[in-house]
C-alpha positions in Angstrom: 52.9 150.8 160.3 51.4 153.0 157.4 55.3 154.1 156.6 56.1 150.2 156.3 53.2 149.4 154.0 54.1 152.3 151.8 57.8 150.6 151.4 56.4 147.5 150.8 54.1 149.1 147.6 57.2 151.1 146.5 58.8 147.9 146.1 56.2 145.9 144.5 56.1 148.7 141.9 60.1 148.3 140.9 59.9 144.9 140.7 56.4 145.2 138.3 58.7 147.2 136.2 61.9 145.6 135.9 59.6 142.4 134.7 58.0 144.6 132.3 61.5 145.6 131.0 63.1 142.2 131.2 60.2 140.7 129.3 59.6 143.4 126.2 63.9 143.1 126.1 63.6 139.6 125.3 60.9 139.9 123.1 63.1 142.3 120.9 66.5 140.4 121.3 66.9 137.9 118.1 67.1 134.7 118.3 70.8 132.7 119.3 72.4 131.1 116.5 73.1 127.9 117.5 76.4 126.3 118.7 78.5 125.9 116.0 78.6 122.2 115.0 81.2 120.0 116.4 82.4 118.9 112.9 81.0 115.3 113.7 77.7 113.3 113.9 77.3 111.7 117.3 75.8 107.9 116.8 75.3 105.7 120.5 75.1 101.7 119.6 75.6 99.2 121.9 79.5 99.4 121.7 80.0 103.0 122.6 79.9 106.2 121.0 80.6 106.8 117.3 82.0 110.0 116.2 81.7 110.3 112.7 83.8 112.8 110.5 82.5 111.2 107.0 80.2 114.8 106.0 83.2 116.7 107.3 85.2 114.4 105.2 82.8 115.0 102.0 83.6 118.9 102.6 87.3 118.9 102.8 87.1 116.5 100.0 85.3 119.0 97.6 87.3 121.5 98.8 90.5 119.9 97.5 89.1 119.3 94.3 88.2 123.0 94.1 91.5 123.8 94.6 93.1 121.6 92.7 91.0 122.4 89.5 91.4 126.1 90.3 95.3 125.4 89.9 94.1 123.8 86.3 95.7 120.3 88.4 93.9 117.1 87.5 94.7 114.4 90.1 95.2 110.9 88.9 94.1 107.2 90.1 92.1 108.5 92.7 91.6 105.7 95.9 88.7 105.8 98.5 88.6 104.6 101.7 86.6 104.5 104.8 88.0 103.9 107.6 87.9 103.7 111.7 89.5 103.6 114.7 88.8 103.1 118.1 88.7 106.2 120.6 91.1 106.5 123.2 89.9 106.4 126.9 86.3 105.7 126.3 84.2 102.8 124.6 83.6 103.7 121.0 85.1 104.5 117.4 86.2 107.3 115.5 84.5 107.2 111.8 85.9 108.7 108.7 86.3 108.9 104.6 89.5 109.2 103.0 91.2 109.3 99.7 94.5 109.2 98.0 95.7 110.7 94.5 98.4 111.1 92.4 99.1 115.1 91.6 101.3 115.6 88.7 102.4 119.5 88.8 104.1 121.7 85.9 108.2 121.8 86.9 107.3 125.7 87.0 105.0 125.2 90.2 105.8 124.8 93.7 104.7 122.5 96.3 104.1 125.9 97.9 101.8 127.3 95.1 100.1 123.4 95.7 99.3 124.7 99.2 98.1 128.1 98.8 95.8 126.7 96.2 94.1 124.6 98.7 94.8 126.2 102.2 91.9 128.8 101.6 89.2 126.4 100.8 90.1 123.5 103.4 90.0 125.8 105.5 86.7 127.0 104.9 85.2 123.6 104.7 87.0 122.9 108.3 90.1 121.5 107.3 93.6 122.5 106.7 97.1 121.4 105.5 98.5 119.0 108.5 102.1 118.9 106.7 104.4 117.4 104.2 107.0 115.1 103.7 109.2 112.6 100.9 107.2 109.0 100.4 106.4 107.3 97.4 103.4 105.6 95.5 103.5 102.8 93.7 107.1 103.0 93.9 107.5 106.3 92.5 109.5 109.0 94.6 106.7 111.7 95.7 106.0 114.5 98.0 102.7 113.6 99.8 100.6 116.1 100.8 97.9 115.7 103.7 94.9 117.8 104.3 92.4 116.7 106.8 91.8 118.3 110.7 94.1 118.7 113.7 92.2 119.2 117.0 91.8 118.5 120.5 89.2 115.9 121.5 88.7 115.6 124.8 91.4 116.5 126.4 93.5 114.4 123.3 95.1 115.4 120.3 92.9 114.2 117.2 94.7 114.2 113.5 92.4 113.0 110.7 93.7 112.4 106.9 91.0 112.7 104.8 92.9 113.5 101.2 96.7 112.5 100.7 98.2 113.9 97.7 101.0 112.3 96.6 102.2 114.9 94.7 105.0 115.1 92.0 106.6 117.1 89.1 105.6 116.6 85.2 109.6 116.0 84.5 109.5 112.8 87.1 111.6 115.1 89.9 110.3 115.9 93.1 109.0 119.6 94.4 110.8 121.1 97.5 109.1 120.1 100.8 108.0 123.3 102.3 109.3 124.1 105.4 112.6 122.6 105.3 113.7 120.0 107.8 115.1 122.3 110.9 119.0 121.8 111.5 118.6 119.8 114.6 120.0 121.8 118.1 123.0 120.5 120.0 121.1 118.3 122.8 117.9 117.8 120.9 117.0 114.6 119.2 113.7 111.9 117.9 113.7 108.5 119.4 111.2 105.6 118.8 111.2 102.8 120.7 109.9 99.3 119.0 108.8 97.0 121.7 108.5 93.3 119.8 107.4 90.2 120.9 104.1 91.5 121.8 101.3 88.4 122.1 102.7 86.3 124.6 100.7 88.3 127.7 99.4 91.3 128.3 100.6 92.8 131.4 104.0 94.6 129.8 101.9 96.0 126.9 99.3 97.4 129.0 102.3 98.7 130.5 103.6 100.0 127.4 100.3 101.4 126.2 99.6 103.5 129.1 103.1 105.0 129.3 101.4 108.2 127.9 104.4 108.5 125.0 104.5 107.3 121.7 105.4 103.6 121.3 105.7 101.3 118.1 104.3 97.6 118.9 105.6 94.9 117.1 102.5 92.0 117.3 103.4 88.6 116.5 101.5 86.5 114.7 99.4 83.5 115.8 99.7 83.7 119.4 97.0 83.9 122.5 97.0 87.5 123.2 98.5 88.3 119.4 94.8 90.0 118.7 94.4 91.8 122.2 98.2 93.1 122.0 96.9 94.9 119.1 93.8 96.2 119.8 95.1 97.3 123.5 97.9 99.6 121.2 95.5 100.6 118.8 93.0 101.9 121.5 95.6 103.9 123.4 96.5 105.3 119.6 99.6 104.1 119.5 101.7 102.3 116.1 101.2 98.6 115.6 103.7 96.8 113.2 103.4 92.5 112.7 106.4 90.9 114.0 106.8 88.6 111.1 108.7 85.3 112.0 111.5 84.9 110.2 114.3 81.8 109.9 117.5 82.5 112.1 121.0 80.8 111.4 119.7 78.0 113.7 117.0 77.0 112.6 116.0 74.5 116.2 116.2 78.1 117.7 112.9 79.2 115.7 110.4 80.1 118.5 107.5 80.2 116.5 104.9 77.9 114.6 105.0 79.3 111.6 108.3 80.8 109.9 109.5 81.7 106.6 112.4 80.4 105.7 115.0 79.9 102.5 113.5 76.6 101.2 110.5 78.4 100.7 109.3 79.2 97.1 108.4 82.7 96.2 104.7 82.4 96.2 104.3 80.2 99.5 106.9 83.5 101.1 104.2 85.6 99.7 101.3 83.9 100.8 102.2 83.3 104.3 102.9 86.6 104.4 99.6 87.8 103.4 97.9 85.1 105.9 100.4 86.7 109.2 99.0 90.4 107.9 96.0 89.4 108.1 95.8 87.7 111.6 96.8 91.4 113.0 94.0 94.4 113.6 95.7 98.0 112.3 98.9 96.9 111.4 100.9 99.9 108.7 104.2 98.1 108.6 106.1 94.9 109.4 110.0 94.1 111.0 111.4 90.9 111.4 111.3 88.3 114.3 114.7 86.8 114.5 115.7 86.2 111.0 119.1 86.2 110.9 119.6 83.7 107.8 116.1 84.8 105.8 117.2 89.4 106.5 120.7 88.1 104.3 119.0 86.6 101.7 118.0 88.7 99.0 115.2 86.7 96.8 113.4 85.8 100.3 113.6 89.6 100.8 112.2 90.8 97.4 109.2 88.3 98.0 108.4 89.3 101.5 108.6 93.3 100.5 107.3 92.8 97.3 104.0 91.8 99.5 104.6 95.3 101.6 105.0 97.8 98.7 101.6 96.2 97.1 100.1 96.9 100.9 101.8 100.1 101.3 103.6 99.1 104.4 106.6 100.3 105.9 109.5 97.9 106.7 111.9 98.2 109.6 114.6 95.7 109.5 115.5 94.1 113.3 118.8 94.1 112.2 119.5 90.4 113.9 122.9 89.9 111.9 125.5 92.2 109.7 124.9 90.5 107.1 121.2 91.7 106.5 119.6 93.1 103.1 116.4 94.3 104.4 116.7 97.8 104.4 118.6 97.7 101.0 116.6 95.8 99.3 113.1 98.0 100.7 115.1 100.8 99.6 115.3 99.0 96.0 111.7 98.3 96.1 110.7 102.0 96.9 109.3 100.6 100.2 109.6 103.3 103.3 112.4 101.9 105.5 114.4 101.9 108.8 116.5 100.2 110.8 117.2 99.1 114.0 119.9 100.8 116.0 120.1 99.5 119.1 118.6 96.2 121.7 117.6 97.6 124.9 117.4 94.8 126.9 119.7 91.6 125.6 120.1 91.6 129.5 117.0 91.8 132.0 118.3 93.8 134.6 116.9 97.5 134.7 120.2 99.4 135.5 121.9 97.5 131.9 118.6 98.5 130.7 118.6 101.8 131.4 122.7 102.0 130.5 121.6 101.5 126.8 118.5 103.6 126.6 121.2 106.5 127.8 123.3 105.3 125.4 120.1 105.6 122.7 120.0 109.4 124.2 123.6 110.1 123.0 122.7 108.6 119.7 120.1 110.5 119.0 122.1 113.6 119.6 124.9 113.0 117.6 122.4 111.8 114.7 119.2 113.8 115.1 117.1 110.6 116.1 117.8 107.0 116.9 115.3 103.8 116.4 115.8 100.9 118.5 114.5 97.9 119.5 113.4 96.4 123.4 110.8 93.5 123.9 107.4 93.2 126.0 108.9 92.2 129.2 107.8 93.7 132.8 111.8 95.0 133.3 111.6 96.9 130.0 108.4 98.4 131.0 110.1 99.7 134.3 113.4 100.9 132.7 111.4 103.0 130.0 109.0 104.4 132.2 111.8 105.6 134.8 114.0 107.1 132.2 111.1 109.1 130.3 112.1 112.1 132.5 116.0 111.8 132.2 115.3 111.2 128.4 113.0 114.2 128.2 115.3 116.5 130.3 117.9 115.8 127.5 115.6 117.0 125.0 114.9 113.8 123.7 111.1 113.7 121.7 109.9 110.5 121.4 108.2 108.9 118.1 106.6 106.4 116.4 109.2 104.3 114.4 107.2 105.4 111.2 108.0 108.9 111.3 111.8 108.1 111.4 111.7 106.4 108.1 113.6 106.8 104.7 
């Protein structure tokens, strides 16, 4: 019994020390930094979460101008913007500041001297150089430039613009974009798919939406679920275009209220325009509903782009008929442009369906990408969603119809 309480004291005495040590450890171990901040101010309201990126924003946008000076580069009609979006998954918005600039550089400099100017500092401030490509502002031929963030939030990809430099030389030609376009690989190949008449119901663009790939939604205007079709894409971060009515070859076989059409004068083209833009949440860029007499004639064209290019839209022309000047005259205009390629589903039956979107496969490898067109109709949903794996196999990427433009 003695032996036992003589363990028991032992073992009161370790622990009494190990406390002792444990305490005087902590006493001498400095303080944690805290967590490194998440790049975003967390506000609840009554519609969700708001994550807002506007400080991170004011950073990235000093840092470019530290960069830019540094290069002795003075950027020119300067354009601020706050903007929003909602998140995806989850109530709530995404919150941010951006900007645009002209960036007129020596013909000595590179577009690669542009970036190693700026990488540094953006980088610092919690930004970096997300990538280049050929655009234009105001009309003028330029190589923009975007620096913002590219991360992961929750469990999504997240890519935030907060300056766009549309960048070119002093000599009015254009810097080489830095890396070049890769040769594109036998069996490799970009594909967006444009899914119009969106706004009559919901069900095939909640299927479309959730499809988990990229897909282009072409909203009509005016109609019942016209304003839940694009909020539905928009939430699920997908491309929204308006599907702008325009007047066919028969004009009884117009399906919708309002249409512009050849008798129109310039300014009511314009203005009814403006009014269908409007009437859609989010929309970057506009292609034609029907149209086949209005795409071949060129002053209703000039008027309706003329509208785009002072919007800095993008214009993808359905391609109803041959005889179509869309895409020629955008071109003219120095609005970004595409065209249609192909019509998935002139027939509702998934196998025909499914036929063409194999057919959009080969087309995309012979060509390096392929835009086409199918319509928000329960069939198309199924054909799309069963091919994604075939499509994929065949090392088909898909894309939203922007990123495929001239």
């Amino acid at each position: 019994m003695a032996k036992k309480k003589s363990n028991l004291k032992w073992i009161a005495v370790i622990i009494a020390i190990l406390a002792a040590v444990i305490y005087y450890q902590s006493m001498q171990t400095p303080e944690k930094s805290p967590s490194p901040s998440p790049g975003y101010e967390l506000e609840k309201t009554g519609a969700g979460v708001v994550l807002d990126f506007t400080a991170r924003a004011s950073k990235i946008h000093t840092a470019v101008d530290s960069g830019l000076s540094n290069a002795a580069l003075t950027p020119r009609d300067s354009k601020e913007e706050k903007r929003e979006v909602s998140r995806k998954g989850v109530e709530g918005i995404i919150r941010w500041h951006t900007r645009s600039m002209l960036v007129v550089i020596p013909e000595s400099m590179s577009l690669e001297g542009v970036e190693q100017a700026l990488t540094p500092l953006a980088n610092k401030a919690g930004g970096k150089i997300i990538g280049n490509e050929p655009d234009n502002y105001n009309g003028v031929p330029a190589v923009r430039l975007d620096v913002g963030i590219k991360d992961v939030l929750n469990s999504e990809p997240l890519t935030l613009v907060m300056d766009r430099l549309y960048i070119i030389k002093a000599n009015g030609t254009l810097p080489s974009t830095t890396p070049p376009k890769p040769k594109v690989e036998v069996g490799a190949g970009d594909m967006a798919i444009v899914v119009d008449d969106c706004g009559y119901t919901m069900e095939p663009v909640v299927g479309f939406a959730d499809m988990g790939r990229p897909i282009t939604f072409a909203v009509l205007p005016y109609r019942s679920y016209s304003n839940e079709a694009a909020a539905r894409a928009l939430s699920a971060g997908h491309l929204v275009m308006l599907h702008l009515p325009l007047e066919p070859i028969d004009a009884s076989a117009a399906t919708e209220p309002t249409v512009i059409t050849v008798t129109m004068s310039d300014d009511e083209i314009k203005q009814t325009v403006i009014k269908a833009l409007a009437s859609i949440p989010g929309v970057k860029g506009v292609n034609n509903h029907q149209g086949s007499r209005a795409t071949a004639d060129r002053r209703v064209m000039q008027a309706v782009l003329g509208v785009l290019k002072s919007q800095n839209l993008f214009f993808i022309d359905s391609r109803t008929i041959g005889k179509t000047v869309g895409a020629e005259v955008a071109r003219q205009l120095g609005v970004r442009t595409g065209e249609n390629e192909l019509f998935l589903d002139n027939s509702s039956d998934i196998g025909l369906i499914k036929k063409q979107l194999r057919k959009a496969v080969d087309m995309a490898h012979k060509n390096g990408s392929v835009t086409v067109i199918g319509h928000a109709r329960p069939n198309t949903v199924i054909a799309v969603r069963g091919m994604i794996p075939e499509m994929e196999a065949a090392g088909i990427r898909m894309v939203y119809a922007n990123q495929l433009l001239n």
